[in-house]
N, C-alpha and C positions, 0 to 999 in steps of 0.2 A: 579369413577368420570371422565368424559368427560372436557375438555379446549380447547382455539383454538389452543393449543398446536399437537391436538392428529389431524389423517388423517379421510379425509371421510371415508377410508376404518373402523378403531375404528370404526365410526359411526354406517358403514353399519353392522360391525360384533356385534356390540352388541349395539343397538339402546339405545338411554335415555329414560326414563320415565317421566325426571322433568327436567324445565331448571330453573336455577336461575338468573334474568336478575339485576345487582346490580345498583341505583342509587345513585349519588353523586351530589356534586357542586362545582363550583371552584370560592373561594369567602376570603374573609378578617378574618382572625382569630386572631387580636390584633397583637401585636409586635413579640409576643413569638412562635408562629406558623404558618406553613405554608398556602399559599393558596389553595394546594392541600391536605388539610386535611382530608376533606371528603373523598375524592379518597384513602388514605390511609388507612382510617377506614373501609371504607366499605370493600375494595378489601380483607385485612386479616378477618375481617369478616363473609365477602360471602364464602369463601374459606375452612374456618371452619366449618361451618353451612354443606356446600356441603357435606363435607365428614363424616359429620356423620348423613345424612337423609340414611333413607332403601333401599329408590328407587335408581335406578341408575339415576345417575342426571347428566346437562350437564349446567356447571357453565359457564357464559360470563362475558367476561370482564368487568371491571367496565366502564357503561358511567361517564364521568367527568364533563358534564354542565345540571344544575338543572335551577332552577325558581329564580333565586337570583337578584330579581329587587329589591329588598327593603336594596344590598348592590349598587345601580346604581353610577355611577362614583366617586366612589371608588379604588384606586388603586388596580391592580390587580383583579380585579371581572369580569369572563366571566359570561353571563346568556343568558339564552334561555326567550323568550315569551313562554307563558300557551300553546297555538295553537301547538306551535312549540315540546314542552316536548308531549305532548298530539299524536301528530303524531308520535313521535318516541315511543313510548309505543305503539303504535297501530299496527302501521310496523313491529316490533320485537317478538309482543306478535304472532301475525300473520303468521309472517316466520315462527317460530317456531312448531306452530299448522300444517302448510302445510305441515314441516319435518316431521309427524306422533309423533311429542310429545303432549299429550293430559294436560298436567298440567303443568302451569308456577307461577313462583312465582316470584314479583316485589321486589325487597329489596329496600327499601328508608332510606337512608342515611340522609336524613334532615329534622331536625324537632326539637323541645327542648327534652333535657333529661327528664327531672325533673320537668318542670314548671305544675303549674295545672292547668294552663290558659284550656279553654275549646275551643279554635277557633282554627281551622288548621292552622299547619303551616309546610312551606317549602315543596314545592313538590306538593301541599295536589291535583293539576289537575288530580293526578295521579291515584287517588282513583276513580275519572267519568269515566277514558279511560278504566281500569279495569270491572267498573262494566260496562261497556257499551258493551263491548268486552265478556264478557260474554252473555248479553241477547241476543248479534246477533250471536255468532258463537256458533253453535248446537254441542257437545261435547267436546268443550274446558273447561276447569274451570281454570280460573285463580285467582290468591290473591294478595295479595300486603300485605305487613309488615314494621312495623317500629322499628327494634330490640332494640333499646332506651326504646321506649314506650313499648314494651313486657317482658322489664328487668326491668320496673321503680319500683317497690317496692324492687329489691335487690336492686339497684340503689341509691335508697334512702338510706336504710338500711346504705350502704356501705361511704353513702358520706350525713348524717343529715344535715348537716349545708349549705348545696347548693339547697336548694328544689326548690329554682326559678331561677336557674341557666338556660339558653338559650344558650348562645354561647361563646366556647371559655374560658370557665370554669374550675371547674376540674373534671369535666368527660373526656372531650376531653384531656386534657392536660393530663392527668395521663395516656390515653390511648396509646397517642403519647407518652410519657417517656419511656412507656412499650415497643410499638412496633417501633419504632423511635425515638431513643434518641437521637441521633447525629440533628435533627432536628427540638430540641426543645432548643432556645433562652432564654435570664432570663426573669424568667416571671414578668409579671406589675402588679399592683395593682388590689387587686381585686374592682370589680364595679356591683353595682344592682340598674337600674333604680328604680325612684318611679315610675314610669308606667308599666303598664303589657303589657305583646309582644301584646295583643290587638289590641295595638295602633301604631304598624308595617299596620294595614288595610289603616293608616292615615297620615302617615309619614315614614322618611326614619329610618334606623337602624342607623346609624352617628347621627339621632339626638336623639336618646336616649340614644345612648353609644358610642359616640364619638370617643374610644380607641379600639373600635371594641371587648372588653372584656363586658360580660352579666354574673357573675358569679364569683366564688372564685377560680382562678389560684392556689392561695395559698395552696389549701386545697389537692393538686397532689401529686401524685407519684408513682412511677414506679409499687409498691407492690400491691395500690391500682389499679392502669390501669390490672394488671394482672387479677385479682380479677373481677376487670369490665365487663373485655372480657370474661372471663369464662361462665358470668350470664348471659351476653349478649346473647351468644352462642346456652347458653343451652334453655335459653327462649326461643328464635327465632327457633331454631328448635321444639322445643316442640308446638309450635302454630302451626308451619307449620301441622307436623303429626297431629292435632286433627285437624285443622281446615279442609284439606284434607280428613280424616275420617269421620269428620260430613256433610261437602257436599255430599258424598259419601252415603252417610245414606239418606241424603234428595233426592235426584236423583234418588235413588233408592225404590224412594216410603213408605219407613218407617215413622212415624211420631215422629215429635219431640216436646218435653213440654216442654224443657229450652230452657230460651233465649238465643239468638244468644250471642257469647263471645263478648266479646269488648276490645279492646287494648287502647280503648280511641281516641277521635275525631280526634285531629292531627296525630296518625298513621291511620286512614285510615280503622278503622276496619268496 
């Protein structure tokens, strides 16, 4: 595994085959967690994932500002405009291609764990610049992933009584205790709009959940987050490799009879 850690020279002596480019957001997570939550989850993560795909891969830093208008002036909440996320996907996915890496993989960091809501969320601009960027750049293949949504049936499994949990819950929470404890606060009460994230297309997220909590805090811990990340892990890599593998089959002129996989609408599949 390649970071910006390592010299051109790494580079040059032994090229990557796959970059992982991680997204995140920097946004409101109740009392008990930090702003920079995303950026913590993804980074351990993406880092993960890296090292155990086949290819030699060359993981990038995590970006830290997502799409997060629906936390808008809110303490603490940087966000990017769509335009704005959308050209740095583009720029990235781009350099990357020019450095002779031929496959990049988008991690998105934002999005509900759990919920069954069927409408994109968080990030979701990211899924057009991907497939866009494909139809125009002639041997590039790129994917985009949402390792939430590619774990959600362990997910579930793991955490029953959160199924509409969105933000700040205890997925996140128990992940953070796991990999950041020192920066997990006492946690608040747990909270589940009557309304479903839907209605983030409509209004702000303060006004559905005021506490900035979408989910059951309560139901965390440390055991559990460990648990979490594992599934997380293994899922996200495992879609990567097939998904990779079946583009490879289609490009390749083979024909295919099942349907394309699906991670489900808010990851982007």
């Amino acid at each position: 595994m390649l970071t910006w850690l390592n010299t051109a020279w790494d580079f040059k002596a032994a090229p990557p085959q796959v970059a992982l480019f991680p997204l995140a957001c920097f946004e409101p997570h109740g009392p008990h967690l930090p702003v920079g939550s995303d950026s913590i989850l993804m980074s351990a993560i993406a880092r993960r994932v890296a090292e155990r795909l086949q290819a030699r891969t060359f993981l990038l830093p995590t970006w830290p500002l997502g799409t997060s208008g629906h936390h808008a002036r809110q303490p603490g909440v940087v966000y990017l405009n769509f335009e704005t996320l959308w050209a740095v996907v583009r720029d990235v996915v781009t350099a990357l291609y020019e450095h002779g890496i031929p496959r990049v993989v988008v991690l998105n960091n934002h999005g509900a764990a759990l919920t069954t809501t069927t409408r994109p969320l968080g990030n979701f601009i990211v899924k057009t610049a991907v497939r866009q960027l494909n139809y125009e750049v002639p041997g590039l293949t790129a994917i985009w992933v949402q390792p939430f949504a590619a774990a959600r049936e362990a997910l579930r499994a793991l955490f029953p009584s959160a199924c509409e949990e969105v933000h700040a819950g205890a997925v996140e929470t128990s992940l953070l205790m796991h990999l950041a404890p020192e920066q997990v606060r006492p946690l608040p009460p747990d909270y589940v709009p009557a309304f479903s994230p839907a209605y983030l297309d409509f209004t702000s997220f303060n006004n559905l959940a005021p506490a900035g909590v979408w989910g059951q805090p309560s139901q965390a811990s440390a055991e559990k987050g460990a648990q979490a990340l594992e599934a997380i892990v293994e899922a996200t890599v495992a879609y990567i490799e097939r998904t990779f593998a079946q583009i490879a089959q289609l490009k390749g002129g083979a024909a295919a009879h099942a349907a394309p996989e699906q991670q489900g609408e808010e990851s982007g599949a």
